[in-house]
Jmol script that loads the backbone (N, CA, C; Angstrom):
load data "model"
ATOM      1  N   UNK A   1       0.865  -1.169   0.000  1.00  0.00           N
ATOM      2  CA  UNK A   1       0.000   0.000   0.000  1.00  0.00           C
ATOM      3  C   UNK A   1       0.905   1.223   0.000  1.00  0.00           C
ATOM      4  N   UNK A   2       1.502   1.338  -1.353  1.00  0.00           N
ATOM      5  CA  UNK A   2       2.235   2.432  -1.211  1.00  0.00           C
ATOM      6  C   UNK A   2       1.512   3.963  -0.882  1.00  0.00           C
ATOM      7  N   UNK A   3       2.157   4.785  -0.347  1.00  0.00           N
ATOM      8  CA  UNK A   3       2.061   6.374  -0.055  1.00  0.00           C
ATOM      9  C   UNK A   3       0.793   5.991   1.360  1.00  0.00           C
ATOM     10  N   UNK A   4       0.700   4.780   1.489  1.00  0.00           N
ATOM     11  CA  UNK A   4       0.035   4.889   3.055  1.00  0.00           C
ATOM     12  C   UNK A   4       0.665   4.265   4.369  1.00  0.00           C
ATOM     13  N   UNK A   5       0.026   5.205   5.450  1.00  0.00           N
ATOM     14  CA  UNK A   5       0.860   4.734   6.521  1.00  0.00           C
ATOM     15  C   UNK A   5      -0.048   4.663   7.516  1.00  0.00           C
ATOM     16  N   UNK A   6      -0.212   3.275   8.127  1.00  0.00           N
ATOM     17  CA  UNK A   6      -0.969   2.611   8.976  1.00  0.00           C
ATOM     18  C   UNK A   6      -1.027   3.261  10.726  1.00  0.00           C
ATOM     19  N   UNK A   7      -1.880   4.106  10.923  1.00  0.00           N
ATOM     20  CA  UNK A   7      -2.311   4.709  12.290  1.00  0.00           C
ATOM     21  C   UNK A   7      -2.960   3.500  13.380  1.00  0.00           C
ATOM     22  N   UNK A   8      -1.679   3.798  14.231  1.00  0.00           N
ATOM     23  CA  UNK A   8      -2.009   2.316  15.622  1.00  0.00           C
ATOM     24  C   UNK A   8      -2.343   3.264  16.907  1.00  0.00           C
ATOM     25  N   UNK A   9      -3.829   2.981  17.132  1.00  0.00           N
ATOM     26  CA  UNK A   9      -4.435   4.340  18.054  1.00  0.00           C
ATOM     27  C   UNK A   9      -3.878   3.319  19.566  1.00  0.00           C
ATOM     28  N   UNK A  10      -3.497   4.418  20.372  1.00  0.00           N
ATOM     29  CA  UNK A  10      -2.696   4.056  21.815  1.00  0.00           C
ATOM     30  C   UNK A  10      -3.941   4.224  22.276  1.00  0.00           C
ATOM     31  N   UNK A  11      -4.590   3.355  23.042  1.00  0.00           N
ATOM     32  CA  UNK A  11      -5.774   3.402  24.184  1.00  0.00           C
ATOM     33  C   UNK A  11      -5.341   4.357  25.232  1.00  0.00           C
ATOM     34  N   UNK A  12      -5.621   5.370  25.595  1.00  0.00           N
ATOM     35  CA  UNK A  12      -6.151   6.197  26.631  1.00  0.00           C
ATOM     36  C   UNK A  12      -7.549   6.654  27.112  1.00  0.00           C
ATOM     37  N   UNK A  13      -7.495   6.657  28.528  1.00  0.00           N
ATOM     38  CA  UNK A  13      -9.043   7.136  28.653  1.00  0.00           C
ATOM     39  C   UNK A  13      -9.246   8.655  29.415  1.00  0.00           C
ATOM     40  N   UNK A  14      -9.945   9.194  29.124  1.00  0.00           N
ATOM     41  CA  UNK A  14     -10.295  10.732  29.440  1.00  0.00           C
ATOM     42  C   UNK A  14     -10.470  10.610  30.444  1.00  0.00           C
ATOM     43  N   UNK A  15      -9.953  10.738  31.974  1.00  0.00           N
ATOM     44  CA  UNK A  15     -10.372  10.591  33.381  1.00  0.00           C
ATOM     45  C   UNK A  15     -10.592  11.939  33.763  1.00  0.00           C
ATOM     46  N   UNK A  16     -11.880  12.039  34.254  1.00  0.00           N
ATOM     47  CA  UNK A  16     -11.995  13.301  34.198  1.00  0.00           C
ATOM     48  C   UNK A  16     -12.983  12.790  35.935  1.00  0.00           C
ATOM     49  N   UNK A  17     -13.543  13.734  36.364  1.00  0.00           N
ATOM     50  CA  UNK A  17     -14.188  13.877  36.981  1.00  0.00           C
ATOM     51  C   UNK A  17     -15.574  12.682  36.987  1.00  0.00           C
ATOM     52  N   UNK A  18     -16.547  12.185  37.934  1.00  0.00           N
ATOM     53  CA  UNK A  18     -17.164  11.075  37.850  1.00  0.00           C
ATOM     54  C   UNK A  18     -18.806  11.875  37.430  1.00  0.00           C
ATOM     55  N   UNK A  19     -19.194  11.216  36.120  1.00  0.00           N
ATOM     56  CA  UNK A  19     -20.778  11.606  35.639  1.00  0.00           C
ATOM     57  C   UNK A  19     -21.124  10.513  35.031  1.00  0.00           C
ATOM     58  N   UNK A  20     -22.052  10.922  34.664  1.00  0.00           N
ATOM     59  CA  UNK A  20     -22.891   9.955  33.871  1.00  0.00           C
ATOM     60  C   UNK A  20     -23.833  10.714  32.259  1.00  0.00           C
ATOM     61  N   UNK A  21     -23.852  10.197  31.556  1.00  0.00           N
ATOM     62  CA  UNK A  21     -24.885  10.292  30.800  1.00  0.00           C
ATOM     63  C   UNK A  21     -26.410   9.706  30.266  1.00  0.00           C
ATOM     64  N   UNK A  22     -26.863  10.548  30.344  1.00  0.00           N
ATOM     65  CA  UNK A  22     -28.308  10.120  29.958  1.00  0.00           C
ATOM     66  C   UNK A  22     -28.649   9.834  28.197  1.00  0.00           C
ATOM     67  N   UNK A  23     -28.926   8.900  27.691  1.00  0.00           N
ATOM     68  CA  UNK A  23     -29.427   9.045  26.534  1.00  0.00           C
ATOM     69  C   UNK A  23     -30.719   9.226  25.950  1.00  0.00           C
ATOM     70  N   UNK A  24     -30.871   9.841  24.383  1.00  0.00           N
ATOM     71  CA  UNK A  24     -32.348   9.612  24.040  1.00  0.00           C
ATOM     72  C   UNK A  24     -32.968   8.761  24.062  1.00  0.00           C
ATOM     73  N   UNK A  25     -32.366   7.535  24.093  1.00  0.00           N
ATOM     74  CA  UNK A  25     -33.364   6.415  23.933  1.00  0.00           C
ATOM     75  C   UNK A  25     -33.055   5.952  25.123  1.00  0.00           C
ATOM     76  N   UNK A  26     -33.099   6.514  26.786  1.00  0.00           N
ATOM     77  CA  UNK A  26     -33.370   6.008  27.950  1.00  0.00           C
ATOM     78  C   UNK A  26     -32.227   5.442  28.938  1.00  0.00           C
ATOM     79  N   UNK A  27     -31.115   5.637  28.287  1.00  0.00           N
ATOM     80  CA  UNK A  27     -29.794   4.599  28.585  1.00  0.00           C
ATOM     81  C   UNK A  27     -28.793   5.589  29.245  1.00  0.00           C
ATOM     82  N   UNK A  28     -29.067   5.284  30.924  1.00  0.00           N
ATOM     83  CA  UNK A  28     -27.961   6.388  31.682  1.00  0.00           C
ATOM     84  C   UNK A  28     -26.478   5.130  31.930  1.00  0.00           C
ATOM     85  N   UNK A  29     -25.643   5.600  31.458  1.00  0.00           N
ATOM     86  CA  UNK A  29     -24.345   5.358  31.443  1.00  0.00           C
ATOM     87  C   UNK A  29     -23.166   5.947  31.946  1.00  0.00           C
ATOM     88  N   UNK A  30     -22.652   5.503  33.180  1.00  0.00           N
ATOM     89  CA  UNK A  30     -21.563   6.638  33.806  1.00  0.00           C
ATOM     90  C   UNK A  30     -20.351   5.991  32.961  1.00  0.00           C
ATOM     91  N   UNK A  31     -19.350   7.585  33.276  1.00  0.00           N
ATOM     92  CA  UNK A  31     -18.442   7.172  32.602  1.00  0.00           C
ATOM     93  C   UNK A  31     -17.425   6.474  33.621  1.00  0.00           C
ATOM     94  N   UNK A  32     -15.744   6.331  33.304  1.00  0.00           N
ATOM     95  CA  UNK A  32     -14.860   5.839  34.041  1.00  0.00           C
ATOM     96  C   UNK A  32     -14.825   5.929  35.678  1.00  0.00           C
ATOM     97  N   UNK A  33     -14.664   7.054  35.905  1.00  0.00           N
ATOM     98  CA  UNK A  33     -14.302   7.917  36.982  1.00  0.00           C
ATOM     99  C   UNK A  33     -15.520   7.727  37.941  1.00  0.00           C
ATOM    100  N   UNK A  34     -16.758   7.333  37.469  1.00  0.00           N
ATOM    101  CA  UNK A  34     -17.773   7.155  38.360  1.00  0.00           C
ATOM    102  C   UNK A  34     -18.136   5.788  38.670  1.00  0.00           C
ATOM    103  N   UNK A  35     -17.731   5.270  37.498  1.00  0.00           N
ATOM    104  CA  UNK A  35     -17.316   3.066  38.074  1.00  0.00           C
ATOM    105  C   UNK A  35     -16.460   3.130  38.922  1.00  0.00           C
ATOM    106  N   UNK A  36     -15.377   3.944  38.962  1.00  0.00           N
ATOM    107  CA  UNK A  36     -14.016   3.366  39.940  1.00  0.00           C
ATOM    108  C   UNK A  36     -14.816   3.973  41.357  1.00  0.00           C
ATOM    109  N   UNK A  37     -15.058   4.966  41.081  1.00  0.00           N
ATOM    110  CA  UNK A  37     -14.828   6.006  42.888  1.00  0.00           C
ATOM    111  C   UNK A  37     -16.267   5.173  43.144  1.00  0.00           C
ATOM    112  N   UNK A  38     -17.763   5.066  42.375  1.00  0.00           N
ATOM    113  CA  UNK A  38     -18.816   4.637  42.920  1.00  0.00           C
ATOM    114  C   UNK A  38     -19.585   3.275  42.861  1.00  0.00           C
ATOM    115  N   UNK A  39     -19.523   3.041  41.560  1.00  0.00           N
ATOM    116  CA  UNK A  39     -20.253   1.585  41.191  1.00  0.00           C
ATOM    117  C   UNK A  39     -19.257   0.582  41.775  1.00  0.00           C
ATOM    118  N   UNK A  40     -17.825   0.750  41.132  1.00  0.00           N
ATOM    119  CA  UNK A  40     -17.147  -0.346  41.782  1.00  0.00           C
ATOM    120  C   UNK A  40     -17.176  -1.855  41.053  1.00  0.00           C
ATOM    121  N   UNK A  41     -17.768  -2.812  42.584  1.00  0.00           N
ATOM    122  CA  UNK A  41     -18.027  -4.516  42.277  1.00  0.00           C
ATOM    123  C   UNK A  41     -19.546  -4.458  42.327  1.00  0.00           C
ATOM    124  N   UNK A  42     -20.799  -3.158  42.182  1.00  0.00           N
ATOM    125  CA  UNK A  42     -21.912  -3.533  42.322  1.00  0.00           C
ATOM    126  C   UNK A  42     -22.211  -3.706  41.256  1.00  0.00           C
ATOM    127  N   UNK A  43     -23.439  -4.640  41.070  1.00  0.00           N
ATOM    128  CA  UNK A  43     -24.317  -5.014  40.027  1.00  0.00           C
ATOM    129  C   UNK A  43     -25.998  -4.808  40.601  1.00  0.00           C
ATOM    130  N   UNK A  44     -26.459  -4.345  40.925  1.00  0.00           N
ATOM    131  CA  UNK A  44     -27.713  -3.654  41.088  1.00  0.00           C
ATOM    132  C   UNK A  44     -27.813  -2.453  41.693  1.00  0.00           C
ATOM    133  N   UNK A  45     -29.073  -1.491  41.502  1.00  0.00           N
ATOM    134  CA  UNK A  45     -29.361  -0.744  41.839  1.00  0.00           C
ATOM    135  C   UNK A  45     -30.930  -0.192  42.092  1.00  0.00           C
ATOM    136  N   UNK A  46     -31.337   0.551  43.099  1.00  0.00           N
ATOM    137  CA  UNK A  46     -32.271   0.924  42.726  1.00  0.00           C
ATOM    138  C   UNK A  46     -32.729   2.610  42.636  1.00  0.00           C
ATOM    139  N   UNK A  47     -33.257   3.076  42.218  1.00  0.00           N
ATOM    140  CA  UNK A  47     -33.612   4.649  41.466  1.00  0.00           C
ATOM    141  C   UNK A  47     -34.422   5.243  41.990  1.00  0.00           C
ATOM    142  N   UNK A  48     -33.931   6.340  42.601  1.00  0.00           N
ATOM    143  CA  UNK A  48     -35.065   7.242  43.429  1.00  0.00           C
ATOM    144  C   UNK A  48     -35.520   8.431  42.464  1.00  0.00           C
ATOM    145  N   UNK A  49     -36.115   9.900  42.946  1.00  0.00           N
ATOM    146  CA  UNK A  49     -36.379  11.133  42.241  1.00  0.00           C
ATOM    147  C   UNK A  49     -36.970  11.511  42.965  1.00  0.00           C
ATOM    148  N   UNK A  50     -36.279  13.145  43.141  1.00  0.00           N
ATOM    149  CA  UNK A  50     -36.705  14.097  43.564  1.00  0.00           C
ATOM    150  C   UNK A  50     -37.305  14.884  42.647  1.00  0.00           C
ATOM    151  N   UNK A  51     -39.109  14.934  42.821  1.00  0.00           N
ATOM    152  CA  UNK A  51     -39.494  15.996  42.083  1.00  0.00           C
ATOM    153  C   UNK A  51     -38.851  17.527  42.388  1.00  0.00           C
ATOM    154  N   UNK A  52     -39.131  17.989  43.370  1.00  0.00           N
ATOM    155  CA  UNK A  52     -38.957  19.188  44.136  1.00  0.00           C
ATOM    156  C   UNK A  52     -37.861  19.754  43.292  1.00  0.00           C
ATOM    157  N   UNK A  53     -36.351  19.085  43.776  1.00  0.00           N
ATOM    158  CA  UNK A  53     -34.988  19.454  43.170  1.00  0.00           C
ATOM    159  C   UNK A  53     -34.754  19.100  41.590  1.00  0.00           C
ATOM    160  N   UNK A  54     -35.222  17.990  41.404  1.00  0.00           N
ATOM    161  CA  UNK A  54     -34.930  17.390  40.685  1.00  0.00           C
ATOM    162  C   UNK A  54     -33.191  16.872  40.054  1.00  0.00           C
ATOM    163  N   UNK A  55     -33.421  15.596  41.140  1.00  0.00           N
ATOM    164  CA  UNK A  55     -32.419  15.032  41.745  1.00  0.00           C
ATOM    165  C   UNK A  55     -32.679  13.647  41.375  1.00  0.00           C
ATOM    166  N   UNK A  56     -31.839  12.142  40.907  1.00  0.00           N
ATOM    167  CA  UNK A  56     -31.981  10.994  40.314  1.00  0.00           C
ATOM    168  C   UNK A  56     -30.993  10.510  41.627  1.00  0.00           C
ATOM    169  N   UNK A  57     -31.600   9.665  42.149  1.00  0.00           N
ATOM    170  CA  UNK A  57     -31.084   9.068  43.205  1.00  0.00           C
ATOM    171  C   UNK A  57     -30.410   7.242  42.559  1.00  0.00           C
ATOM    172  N   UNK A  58     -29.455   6.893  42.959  1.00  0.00           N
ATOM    173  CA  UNK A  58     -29.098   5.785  42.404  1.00  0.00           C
ATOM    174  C   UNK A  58     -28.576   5.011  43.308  1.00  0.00           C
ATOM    175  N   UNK A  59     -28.823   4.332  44.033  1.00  0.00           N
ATOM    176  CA  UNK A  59     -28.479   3.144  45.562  1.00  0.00           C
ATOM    177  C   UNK A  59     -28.141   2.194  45.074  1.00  0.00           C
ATOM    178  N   UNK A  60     -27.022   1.600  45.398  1.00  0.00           N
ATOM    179  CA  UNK A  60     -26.451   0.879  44.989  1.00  0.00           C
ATOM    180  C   UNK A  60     -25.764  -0.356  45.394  1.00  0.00           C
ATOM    181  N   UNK A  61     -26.169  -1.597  44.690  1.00  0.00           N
ATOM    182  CA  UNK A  61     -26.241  -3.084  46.137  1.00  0.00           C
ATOM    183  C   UNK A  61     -25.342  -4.098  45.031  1.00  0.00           C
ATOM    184  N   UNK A  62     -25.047  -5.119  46.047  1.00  0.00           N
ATOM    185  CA  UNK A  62     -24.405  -5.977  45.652  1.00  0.00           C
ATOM    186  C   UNK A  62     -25.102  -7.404  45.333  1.00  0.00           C
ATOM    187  N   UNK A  63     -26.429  -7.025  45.283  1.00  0.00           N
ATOM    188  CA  UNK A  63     -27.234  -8.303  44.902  1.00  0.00           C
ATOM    189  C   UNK A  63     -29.006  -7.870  44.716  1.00  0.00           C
ATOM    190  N   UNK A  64     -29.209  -8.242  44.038  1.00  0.00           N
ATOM    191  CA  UNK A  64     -31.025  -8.473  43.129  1.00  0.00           C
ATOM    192  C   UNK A  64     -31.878  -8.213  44.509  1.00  0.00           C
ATOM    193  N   UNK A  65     -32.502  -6.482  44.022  1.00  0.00           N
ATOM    194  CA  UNK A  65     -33.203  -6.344  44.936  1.00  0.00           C
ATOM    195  C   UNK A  65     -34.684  -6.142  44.400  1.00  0.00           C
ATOM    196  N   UNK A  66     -35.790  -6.368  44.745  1.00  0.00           N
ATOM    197  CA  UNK A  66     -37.166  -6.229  44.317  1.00  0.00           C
ATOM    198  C   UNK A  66     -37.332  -5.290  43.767  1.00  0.00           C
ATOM    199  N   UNK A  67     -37.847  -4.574  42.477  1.00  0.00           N
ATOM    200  CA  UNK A  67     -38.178  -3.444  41.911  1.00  0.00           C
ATOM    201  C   UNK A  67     -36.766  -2.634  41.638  1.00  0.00           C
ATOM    202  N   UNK A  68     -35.536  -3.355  41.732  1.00  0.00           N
ATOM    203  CA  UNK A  68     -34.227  -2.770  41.341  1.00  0.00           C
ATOM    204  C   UNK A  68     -34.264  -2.832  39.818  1.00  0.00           C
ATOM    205  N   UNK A  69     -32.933  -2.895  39.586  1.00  0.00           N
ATOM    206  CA  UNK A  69     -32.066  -2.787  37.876  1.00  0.00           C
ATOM    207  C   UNK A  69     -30.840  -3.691  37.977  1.00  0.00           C
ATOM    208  N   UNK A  70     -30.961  -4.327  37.400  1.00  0.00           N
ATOM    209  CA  UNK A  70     -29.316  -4.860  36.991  1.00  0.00           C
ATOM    210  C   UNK A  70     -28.778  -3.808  36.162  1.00  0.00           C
ATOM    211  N   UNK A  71     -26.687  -3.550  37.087  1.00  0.00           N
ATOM    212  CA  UNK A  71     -26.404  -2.807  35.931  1.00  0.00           C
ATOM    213  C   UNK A  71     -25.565  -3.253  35.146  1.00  0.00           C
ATOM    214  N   UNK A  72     -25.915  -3.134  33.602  1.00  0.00           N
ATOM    215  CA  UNK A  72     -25.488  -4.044  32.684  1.00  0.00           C
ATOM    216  C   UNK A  72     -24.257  -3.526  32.235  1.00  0.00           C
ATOM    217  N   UNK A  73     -23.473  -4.324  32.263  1.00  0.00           N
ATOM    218  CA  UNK A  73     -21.567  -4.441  31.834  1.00  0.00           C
ATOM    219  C   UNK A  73     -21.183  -4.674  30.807  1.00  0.00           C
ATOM    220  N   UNK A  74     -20.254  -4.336  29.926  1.00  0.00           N
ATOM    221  CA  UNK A  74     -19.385  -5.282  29.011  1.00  0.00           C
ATOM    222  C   UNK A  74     -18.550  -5.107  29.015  1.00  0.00           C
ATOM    223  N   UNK A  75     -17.732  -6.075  29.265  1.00  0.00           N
ATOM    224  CA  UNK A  75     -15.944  -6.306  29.641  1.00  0.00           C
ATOM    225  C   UNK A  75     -15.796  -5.671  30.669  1.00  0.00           C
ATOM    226  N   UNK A  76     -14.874  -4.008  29.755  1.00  0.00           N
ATOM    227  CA  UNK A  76     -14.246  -3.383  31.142  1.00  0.00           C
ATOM    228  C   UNK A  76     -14.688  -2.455  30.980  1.00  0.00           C
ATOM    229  N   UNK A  77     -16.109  -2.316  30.138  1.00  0.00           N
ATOM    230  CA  UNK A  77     -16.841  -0.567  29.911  1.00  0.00           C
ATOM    231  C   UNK A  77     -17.426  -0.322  31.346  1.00  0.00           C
ATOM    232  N   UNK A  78     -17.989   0.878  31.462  1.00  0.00           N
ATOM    233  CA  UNK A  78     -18.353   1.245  32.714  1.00  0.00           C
ATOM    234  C   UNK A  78     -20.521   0.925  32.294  1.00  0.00           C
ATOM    235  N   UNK A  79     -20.364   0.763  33.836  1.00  0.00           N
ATOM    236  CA  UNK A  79     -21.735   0.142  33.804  1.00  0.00           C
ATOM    237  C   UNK A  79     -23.037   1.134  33.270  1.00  0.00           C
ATOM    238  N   UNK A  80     -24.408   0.789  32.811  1.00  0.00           N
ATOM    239  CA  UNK A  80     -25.411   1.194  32.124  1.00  0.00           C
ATOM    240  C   UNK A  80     -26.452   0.417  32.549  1.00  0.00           C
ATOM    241  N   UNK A  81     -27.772   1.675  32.913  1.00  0.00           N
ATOM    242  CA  UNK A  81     -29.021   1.182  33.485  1.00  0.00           C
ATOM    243  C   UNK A  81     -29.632   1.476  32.485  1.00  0.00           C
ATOM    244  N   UNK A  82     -30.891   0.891  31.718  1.00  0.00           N
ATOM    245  CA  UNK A  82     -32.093   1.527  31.371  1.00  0.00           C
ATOM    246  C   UNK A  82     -33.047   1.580  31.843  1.00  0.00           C
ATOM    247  N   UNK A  83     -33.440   3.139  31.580  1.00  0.00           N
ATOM    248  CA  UNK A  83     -34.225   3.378  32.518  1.00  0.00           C
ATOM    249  C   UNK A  83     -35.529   4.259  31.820  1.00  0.00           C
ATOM    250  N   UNK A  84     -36.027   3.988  30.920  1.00  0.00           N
ATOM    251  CA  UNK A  84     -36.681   4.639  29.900  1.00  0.00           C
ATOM    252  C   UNK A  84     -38.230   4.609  30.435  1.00  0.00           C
ATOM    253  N   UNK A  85     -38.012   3.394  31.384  1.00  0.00           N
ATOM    254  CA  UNK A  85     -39.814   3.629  32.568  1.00  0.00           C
ATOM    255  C   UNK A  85     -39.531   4.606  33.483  1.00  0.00           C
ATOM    256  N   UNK A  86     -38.436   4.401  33.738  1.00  0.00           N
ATOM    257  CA  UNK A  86     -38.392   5.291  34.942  1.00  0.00           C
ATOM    258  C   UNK A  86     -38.461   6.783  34.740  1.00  0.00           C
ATOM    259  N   UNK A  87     -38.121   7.304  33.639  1.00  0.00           N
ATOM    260  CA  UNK A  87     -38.128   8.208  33.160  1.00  0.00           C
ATOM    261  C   UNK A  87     -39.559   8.679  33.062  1.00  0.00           C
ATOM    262  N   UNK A  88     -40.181   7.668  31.723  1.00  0.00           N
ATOM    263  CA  UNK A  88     -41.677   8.243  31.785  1.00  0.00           C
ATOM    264  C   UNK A  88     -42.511   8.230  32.940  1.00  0.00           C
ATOM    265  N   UNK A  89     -42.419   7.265  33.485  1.00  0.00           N
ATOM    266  CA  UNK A  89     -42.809   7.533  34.953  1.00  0.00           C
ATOM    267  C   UNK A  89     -43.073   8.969  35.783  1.00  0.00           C
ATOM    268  N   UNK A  90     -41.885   9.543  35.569  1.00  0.00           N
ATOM    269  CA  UNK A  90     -41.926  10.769  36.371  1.00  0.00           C
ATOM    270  C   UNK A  90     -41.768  11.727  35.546  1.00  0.00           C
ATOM    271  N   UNK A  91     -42.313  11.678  34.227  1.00  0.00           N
ATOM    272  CA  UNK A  91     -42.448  12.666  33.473  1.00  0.00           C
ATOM    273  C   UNK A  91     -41.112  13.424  33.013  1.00  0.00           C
ATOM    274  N   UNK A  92     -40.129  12.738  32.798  1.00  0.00           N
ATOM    275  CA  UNK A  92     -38.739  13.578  32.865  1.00  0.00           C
ATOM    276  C   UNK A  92     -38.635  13.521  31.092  1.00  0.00           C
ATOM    277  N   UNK A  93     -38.343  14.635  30.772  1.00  0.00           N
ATOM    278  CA  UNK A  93     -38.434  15.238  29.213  1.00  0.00           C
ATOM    279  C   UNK A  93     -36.953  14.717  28.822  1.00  0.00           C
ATOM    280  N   UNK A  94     -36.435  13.869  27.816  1.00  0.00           N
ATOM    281  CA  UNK A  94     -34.938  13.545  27.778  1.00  0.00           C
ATOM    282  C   UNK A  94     -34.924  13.502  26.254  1.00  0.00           C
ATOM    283  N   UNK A  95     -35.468  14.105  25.111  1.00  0.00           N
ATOM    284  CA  UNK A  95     -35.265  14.273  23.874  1.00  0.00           C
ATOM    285  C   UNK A  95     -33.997  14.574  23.472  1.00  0.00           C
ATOM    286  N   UNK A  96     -32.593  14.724  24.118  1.00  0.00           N
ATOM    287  CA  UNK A  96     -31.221  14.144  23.266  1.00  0.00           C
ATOM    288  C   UNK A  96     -30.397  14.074  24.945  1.00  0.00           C
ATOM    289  N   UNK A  97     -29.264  13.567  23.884  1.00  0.00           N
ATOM    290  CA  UNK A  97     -28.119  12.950  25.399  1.00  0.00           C
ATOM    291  C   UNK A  97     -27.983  13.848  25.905  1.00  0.00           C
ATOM    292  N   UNK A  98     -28.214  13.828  26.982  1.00  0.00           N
ATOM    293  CA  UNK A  98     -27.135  14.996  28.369  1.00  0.00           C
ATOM    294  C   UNK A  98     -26.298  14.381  29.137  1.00  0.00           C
ATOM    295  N   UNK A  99     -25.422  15.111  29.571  1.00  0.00           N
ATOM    296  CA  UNK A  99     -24.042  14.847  30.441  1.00  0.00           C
ATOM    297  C   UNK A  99     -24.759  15.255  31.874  1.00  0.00           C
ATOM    298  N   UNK A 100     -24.735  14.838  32.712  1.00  0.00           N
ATOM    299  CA  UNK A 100     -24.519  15.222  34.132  1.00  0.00           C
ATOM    300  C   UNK A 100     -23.274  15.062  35.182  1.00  0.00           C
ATOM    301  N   UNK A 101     -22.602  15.890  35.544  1.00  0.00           N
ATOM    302  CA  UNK A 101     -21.870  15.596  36.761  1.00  0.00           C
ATOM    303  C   UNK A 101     -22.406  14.620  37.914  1.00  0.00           C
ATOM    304  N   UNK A 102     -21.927  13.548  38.487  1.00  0.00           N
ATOM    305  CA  UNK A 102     -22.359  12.503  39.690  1.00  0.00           C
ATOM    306  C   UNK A 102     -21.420  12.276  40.911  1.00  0.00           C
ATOM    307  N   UNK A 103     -22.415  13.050  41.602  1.00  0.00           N
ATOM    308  CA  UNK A 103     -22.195  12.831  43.362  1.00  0.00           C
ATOM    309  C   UNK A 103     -22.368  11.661  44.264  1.00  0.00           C
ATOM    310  N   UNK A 104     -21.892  12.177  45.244  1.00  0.00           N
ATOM    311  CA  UNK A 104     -22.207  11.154  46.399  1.00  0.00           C
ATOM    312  C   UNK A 104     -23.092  11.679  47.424  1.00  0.00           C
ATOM    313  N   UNK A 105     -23.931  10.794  47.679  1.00  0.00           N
ATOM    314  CA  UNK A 105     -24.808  11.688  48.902  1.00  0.00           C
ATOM    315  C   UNK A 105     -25.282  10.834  50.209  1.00  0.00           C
ATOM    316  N   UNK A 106     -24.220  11.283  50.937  1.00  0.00           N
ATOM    317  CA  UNK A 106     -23.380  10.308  52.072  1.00  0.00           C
ATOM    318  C   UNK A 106     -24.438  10.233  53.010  1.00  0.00           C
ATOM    319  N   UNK A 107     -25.902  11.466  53.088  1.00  0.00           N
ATOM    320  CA  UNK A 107     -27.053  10.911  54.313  1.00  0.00           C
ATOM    321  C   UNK A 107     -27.568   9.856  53.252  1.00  0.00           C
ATOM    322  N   UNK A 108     -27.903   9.791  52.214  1.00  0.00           N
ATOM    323  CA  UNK A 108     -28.934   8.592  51.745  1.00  0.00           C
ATOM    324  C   UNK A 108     -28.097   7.872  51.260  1.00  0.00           C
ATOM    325  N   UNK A 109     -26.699   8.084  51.228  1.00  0.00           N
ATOM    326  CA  UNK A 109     -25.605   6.787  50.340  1.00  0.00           C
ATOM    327  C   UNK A 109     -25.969   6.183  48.914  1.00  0.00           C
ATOM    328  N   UNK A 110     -26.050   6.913  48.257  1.00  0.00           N
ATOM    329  CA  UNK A 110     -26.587   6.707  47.141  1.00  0.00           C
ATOM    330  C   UNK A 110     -25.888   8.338  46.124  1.00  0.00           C
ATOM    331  N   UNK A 111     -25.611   8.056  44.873  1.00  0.00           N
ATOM    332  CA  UNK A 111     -25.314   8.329  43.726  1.00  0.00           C
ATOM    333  C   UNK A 111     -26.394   9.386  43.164  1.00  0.00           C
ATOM    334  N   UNK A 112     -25.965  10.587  43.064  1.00  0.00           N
ATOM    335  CA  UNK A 112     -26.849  11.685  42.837  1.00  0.00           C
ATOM    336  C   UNK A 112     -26.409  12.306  41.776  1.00  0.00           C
ATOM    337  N   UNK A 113     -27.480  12.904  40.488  1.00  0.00           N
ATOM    338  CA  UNK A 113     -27.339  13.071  39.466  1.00  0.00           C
ATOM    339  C   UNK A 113     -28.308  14.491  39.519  1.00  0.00           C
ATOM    340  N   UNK A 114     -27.511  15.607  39.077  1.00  0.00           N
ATOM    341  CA  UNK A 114     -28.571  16.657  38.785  1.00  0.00           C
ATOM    342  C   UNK A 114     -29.471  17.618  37.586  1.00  0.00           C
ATOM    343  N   UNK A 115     -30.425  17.019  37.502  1.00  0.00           N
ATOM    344  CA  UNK A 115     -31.165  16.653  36.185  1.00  0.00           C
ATOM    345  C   UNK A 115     -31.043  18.429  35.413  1.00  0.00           C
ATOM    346  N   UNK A 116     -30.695  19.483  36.400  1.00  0.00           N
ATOM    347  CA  UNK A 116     -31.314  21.047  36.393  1.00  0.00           C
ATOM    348  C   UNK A 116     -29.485  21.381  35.736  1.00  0.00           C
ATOM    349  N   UNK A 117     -28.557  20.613  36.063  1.00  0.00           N
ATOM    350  CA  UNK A 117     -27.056  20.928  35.644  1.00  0.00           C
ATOM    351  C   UNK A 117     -26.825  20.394  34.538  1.00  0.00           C
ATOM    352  N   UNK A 118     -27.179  20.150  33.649  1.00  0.00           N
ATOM    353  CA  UNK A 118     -26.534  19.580  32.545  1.00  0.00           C
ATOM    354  C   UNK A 118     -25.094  20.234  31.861  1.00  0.00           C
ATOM    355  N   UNK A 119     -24.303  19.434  31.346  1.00  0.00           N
ATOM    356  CA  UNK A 119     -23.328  19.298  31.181  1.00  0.00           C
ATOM    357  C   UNK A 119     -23.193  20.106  29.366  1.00  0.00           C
TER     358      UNK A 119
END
end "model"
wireframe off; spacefill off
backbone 0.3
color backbone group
């Protein structure tokens, strides 16, 4: 293949601060920084909301709880809930992706997302 020259992309990952994203079609996905410091070794969760603030509460367990979520993995991506009931449920308007910054919220121990900050 003369006059070409083969680009070998070095894996790096953007570590930035811990969020998550929301998608249009229902699919909140944190990125790196919020698997390491929060999700961790869990695989379920379950989903609160604050109308008032409007605040996404995300509790987070190490085993299948009634009316929870499995959060779904692949390989070494960072974990993803859908949540596209939960959404309509509480009436939350999500017509394209948003970024949110994700907290910790050490009285309810649970993973806080602020729906009013978008990214």
């Amino acid at each position: 293949m003369s006059g070409f020259e083969r680009y070998i992309r070095e894996r790096t990952m953007a570590y930035g601060r811990p969020g998550a994203s929301i998608s249009k079609a229902g699919f909140l996905s944190f990125n790196s920084a919020a698997q390491d410091e929060f999700i961790k070794d869990h695989t379920h969760a379950e989903l609160y909301y604050d109308r008032e603030t409007k605040l996404i509460g995300i509790k987070l367990f190490g085993e299948r709880r009634p009316g929870g979520y499995m959060l779904q993995r692949r390989r070494d991506r960072p974990s993803v809930i859908a949540l596209m009931g939960f959404l309509r449920h509480y009436d939350i308007v999500h017509d394209k992706t948003a970024a949110y910054a994700a907290g910790w919220d050490e009285k309810n121990k649970m993973v806080v997302l602020d729906l009013k900050a978008r990214k």
